[in-house]
VOPAPA-628018 format. One record per residue (C-alpha): x, y, z; residue in three letters. Coordinates in steps of 0.02 Angstrom, whole numbers, padded with zeros to 5 digits, always signed. Each point is the difference from the previous one (the first is absolute). Example, Ala and Ser with C-alpha at 12.3 -4.5 7.8 and 13.67 -1.06 7.14 Angstrom:
<pts>
+00615-00225+00390ALA;+00069+00172-00033SER;
</pts>
This chain:
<pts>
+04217+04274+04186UNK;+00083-00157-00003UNK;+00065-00068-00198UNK;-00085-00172+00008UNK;+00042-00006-00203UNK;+00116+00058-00128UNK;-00080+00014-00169UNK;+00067+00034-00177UNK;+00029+00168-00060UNK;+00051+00084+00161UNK;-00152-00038+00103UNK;-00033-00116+00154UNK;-00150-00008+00103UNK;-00018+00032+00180UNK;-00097-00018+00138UNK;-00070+00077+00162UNK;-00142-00050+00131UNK;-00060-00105-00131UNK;-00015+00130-00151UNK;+00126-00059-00155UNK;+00040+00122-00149UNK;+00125-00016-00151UNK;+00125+00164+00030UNK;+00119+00082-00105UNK;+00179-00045+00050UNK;+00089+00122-00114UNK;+00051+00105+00128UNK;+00096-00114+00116UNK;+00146-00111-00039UNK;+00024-00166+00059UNK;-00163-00042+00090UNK;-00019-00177+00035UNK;-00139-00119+00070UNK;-00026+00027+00170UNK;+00052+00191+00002UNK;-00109+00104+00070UNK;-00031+00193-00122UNK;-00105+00153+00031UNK;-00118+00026-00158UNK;-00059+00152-00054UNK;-00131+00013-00139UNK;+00060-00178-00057UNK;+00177+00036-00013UNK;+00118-00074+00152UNK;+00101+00153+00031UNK;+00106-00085+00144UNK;+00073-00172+00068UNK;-00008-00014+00172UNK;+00104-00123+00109UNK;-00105-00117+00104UNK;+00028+00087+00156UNK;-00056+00160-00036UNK;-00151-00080-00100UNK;-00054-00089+00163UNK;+00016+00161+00090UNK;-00109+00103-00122UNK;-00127-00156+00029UNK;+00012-00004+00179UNK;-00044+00209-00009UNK;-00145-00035-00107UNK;-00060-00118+00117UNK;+00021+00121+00148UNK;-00109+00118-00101UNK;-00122-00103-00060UNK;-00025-00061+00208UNK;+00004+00171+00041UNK;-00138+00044-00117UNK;-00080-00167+00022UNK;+00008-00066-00146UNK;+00007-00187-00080UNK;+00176-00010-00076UNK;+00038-00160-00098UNK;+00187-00023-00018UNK;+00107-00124-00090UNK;-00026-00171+00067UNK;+00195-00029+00028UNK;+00008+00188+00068UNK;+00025-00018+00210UNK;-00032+00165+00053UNK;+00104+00035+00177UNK;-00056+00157+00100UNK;
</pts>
């Protein structure tokens, strides 16, 4: 999910394929605007650099194709197979 928000009291909300949430960001240090985290159970448990967040998208898009299925991604997210 990319951080589209930093919030008070260690929370930021983020957003993918159109679904926001507010997340806990008490597990990971120095997340920023524009980072992209994994979230589990409302708690961003890692950072991930852009690159390796575009390749996790690009795989869920793969899938999703595969299975035929109607992924919405980020808006600014290219996806390059």
């Amino acid at each position: 999910m990319r951080v589209i928000e930093l919030l008070d009291g260690e929370r930021a909300r983020v957003e993918m394929g159109g679904v926001e949430k507010t997340v806990s960001l008490t597990l990971v240090d120095g997340v920023a605007a524009g980072d992209y985290v994994i979230v589990h159970v409302g708690f961003a448990i890692t950072r991930l650099d852009a690159v390796e967040a575009k390749k996790t998208l690009a795989l869920f898009a793969e899938i999703a194709d595969r299975l035929n299925i109607d992924l919405k991604l980020e808006s600014g997210d290219e996806v390059h197979q």
